[in-house]
Steps between C-alpha positions, in 0.01 A plus 500: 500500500656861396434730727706799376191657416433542886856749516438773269733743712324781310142391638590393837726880573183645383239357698692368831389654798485426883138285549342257689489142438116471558487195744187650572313847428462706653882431671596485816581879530183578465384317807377709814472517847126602474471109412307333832468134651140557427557545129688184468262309708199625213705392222481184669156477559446607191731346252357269192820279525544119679822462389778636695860528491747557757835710562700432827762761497866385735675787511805320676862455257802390631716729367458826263477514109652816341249499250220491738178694477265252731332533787765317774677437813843376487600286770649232682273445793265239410280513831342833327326251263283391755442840682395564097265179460352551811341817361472358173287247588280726782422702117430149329210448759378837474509545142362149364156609739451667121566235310259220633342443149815524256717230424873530503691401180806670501754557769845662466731579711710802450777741665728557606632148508234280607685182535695717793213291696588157609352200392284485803376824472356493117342163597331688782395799280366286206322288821299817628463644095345169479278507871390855430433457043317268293757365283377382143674176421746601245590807691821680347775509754816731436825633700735751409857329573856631618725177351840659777283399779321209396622172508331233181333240763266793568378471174304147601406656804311808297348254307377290764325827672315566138756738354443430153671793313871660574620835373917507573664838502780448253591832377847494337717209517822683478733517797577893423164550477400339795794623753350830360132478581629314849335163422774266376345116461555193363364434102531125600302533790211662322539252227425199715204649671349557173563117419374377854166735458467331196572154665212570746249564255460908558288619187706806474799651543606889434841661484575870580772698295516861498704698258702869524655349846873611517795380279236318306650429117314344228784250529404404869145517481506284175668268772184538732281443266654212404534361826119583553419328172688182616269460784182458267243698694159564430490898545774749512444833612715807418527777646638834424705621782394884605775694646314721768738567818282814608221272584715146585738561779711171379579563146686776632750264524530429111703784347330663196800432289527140526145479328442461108378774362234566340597381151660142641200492708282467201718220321471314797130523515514395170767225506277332810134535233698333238684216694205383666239508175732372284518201779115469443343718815212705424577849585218613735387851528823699540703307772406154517608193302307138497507245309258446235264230719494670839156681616693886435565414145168321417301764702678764255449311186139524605432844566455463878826603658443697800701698738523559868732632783679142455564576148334281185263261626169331379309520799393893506178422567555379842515730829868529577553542909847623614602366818785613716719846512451746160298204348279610246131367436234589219134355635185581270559896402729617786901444497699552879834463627630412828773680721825513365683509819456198713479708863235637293361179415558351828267768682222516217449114574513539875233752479296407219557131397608608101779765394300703252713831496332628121339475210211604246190408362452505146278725343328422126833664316708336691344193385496579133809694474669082744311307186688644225798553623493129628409373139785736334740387791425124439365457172613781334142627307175620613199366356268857516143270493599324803594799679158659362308197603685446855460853603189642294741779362624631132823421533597748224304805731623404791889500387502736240804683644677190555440412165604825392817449707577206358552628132890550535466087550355490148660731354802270555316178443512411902158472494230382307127656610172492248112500583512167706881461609785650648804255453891554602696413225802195570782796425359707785484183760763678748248790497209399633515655813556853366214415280312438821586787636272706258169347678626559892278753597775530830788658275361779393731669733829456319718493788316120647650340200890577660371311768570182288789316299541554169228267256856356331 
């Protein structure tokens, strides 16, 4: 597969921008304090959905990435764990009281480093997930892994618990690269807990690599690709690292001058799309790779493709519930957030029994404004009757200035739009958030867009 039409250096310099990356809309910026317990309890009551889907957020790490920009503790005391699940699982009880009627079918586990809890401990969370949630019996089970401080027998014992999917933080497999983001780790090690997930019968197994990390060459990271390749995954996910030490205390500590720049950054990007189709994955929206049988790939050969805080997923339809510190959930029409701090999570659980800190409910825009940029996000065109028909509007009325704003597109043949259709062309793929952009009704103000990476 050619992808050179995707690097048009003329194009991209023209229309690259700092934007959001539309996990949800309205984003979490936008979310307010004037958001109340009460409110999320009504989009409870009142939410269509009986599926649900679960984030547990462990904010614990051993050590600290360079790279960094998660929600985490780092540190070596593991009896804070418990202090942690203690709480955690004083906001399971509370929380599931709104949840009596849905049925769970997707858990993950996310950080942080989530496997920073014992053996013992996830058996004991998944125990009370299960005491407190209907389970449906082929209930997706996933867990974000750290392979420098897990050892490959704990693979079997994930698997006996009902882990069922893995995602491994690879990132670069270089040592230069690694001594430089401060998370050096073995290839081989990686490697065979790939082969022993496999061996257990996991259904799927992810890899994380992030390009524009320091001293990254398209001679090393043709060597991390390669190693990633060799372990014959079914997703890959890459990620574009975003350089932002104003906001990210820790990547302070990677010198601007040790990054590519802008220009190398960009080959990279596209030495990592071409490597991995021209193995055979599916590229999936603008950052994840699958091969062509898994769910992702079928989902967006189908025109269903969705997208939540988690990233590309085809379960949108179900009420998402964030448990644990800065967890984010999405219930019927309302999106909240939970403390960010853990003292502040800590005493909003003492008092309260949850750790709701903010949120919003969405009003009609929101809703129709989420729709389309979802279906641009995921499946790259909008279908104007089924936005019409969904939301009794004239689609062509009700964005005219969008559609006005989105002439420069066509006037470079990045987009395609006529009476029924508005499509994003293959060469302007990398663009689709900046083509986004033009329906949030939140950036009007020019100065929320800085608050974001660039969209390339």
């Amino acid at each position: 597969m050619n992808l050179k039409h995707l690097f048009e250096p003329s194009v991209l310099d023209k229309f690259d921008r700092p934007g959001p990356r539309y996990t949800s809309y309205p984003t979490a910026l936008e979310f307010h304090q004037d958001f109340y317990h009460d409110d999320f309890l009504n989009a409870c009551r009142t939410s269509p959905n009986q599926d649900l889907s679960l984030y547990i957020h462990v904010p614990f790490c051993h050590s600290l990435c360079y790279y960094c920009a998660c929600n985490k503790v780092v540190t070596r005391h593991q009896d804070k764990a418990e202090r942690y699940l203690d709480h955690l699982i004083q906001e399971i009880h509370v929380r599931s009281q709104g949840f009596k009627d849905h049925r769970v079918i997707q858990i993950h586990l996310g950080g942080g480093t989530p496997t920073f809890l014992q053996d013992e401990q996830l058996h004991n969370l998944l125990k009370v997930l299960r005491h407190h949630f209907r389970f449906s019996d082929d209930v997706e089970i996933s867990i974000e892994i750290d392979p420098r401080q897990f050892a490959t027998q704990r693979i079997d014992a994930l698997a006996e618990m009902g882990f069922n999917r893995i995602s491994i933080g690879v990132q670069d497999t270089d040592d230069r690269v690694q001594q430089a983001i401060n998370r050096t780790q073995s290839t081989e090690h990686i490697a065979g807990l790939v082969a022993r997930a496999k061996q257990v019968g996991m259904a799927g197994v992810n890899l994380d690599l992030i390009y524009g990390l320091p001293f990254q060459t398209e001679q090393t990271f043709g060597r991390t690709l390669s190693d990633a390749l060799a372990m014959d995954v079914a997703r890959i996910s890459l990620f574009s690292y975003a350089h932002l030490p104003q906001r990210f205390a820790a990547q302070r500590k990677i010198p601007e001058q040790h990054l590519p720049g802008p220009g190398q950054k960009l080959e990279l990007m596209r030495l990592a799309m071409q490597t991995l189709t021209d193995a055979g994955y599916v590229m999936i929206g603008m950052d994840h790779f699958a091969k062509p049988d898994d769910e992702l790939a079928i989902a967006q050969g189908q025109g269903r493709l969705q997208r939540n805080f988690q990233g590309y997923t085809t379960l949108y339809e179900a009420d998402l519930l964030g448990l644990g510190v800065s967890s984010i959930s999405h219930v019927n029409d309302c999106f909240s957030q939970n403390h960010k701090q853990l003292k502040d999570y800590y005493q909003q659980v003492n008092d309260s029994g949850h750790g709701l800190c903010k949120g919003l409910k969405l009003t009609q825009d929101d809703t129709i404004r989420g729709f389309v940029i979802r279906e641009l996000m995921c499946n790259l065109h909008v279908n104007k009757a089924v936005v019409n028909q969904r939301f009794d509007i004239n689609f062509d009325d009700y964005f005219s200035a969008e559609l006005e704003a989105l002439q420069p597109f066509v006037d470079d043949a990045l987009v395609e739009k006529d009476g029924w259709h508005v499509v994003i062309q293959p060469r302007a793929r990398l663009l689709v958030r900046r083509i986004c952009m033009l329906f949030d009704a939140y950036l009007s103000d020019p100065l929320k867009a800085k608050r974001f990476s660039q969209v390339i």
